[in-house]
N, C-alpha and C positions, 0 to 999 in steps of 0.2 A: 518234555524238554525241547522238542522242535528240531533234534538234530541228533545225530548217534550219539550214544553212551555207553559208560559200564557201570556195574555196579555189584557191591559185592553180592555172595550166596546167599545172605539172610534175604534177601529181596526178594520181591514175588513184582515182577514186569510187563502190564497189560499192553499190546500195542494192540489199540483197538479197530476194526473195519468199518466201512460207510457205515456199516450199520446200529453201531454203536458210538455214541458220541461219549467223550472221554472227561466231560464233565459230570452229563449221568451216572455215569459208572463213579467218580469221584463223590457226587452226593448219596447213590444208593450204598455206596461204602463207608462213608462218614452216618450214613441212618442205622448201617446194621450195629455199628457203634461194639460196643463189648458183645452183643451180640457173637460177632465171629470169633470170639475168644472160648468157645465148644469145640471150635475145631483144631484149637491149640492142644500141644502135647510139650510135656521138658517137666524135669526137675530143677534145672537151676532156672532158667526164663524159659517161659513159655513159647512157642515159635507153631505155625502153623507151616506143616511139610508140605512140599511140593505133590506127591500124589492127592492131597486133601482140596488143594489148592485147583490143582487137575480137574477134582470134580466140580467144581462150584459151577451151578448153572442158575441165570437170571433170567425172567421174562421182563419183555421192555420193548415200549411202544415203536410206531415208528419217527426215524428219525425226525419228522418236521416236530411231534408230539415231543419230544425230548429236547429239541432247542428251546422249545413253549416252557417246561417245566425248568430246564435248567437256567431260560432267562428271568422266571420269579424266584426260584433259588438265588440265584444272584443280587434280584433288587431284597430280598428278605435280607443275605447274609449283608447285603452294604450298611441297610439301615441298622443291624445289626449292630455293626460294627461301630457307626453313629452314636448309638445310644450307651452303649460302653463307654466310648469314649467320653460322653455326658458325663453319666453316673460317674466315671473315675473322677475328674473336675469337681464335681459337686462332692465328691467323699472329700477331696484331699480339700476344699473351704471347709467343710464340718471339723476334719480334722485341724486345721488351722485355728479359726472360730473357735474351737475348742478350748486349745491351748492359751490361744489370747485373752478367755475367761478365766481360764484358769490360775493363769500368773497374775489376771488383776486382783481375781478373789484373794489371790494369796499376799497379794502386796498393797491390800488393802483400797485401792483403787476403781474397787468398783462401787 
């Protein structure tokens, strides 16, 4: 956030040290993925408690090593994010093109 906050109890709130750079810790958390859903517990939603949460311990490079990775994590998820936005463009012409064969075929026009 870059400035104080609150947030409610469901939250779990890393402020991380030199030594931890807080985009790493944002990609090895988005890698563990469902992953960290073992250490959930709830019958109505699932929620990972704060003693569980207490224990979690990561090994991880030093910080010049971690700006390294989290800056090709970065050029990966942009281009990423590029080609998405391709592929959704080229969906929504098929789905277009689609339709405009469709209504010709049906109105005899093709």
């Amino acid at each position: 956030m870059g400035r104080p906050m609150a947030t409610s109890q469901d939250f779990v709130n890393w402020v991380c040290s030199e030594q931890l750079n807080h985009n790493f810790l944002k990609y090895l958390l988005i890698a563990e993925g469902e992953d960290l859903l073992r250490f959930a517990s709830g019958s109505v939603h699932q929620t990972i408690y704060f003693p569980e949460v207490k224990a979690f311990h990561i090994c991880h490079p030093p910080p010049a090593e971690q700006q390294r990775i989290v800056g090709l994590l970065d050029t990966l998820a942009a281009k990423t994010q590029r080609l998405e936005f391709i592929y959704r463009q080229k969906q929504a012409a098929l789905t277009t093109l689609n339709e405009s064969l469709l209504h010709q075929a049906f109105t005899g026009e093709l």
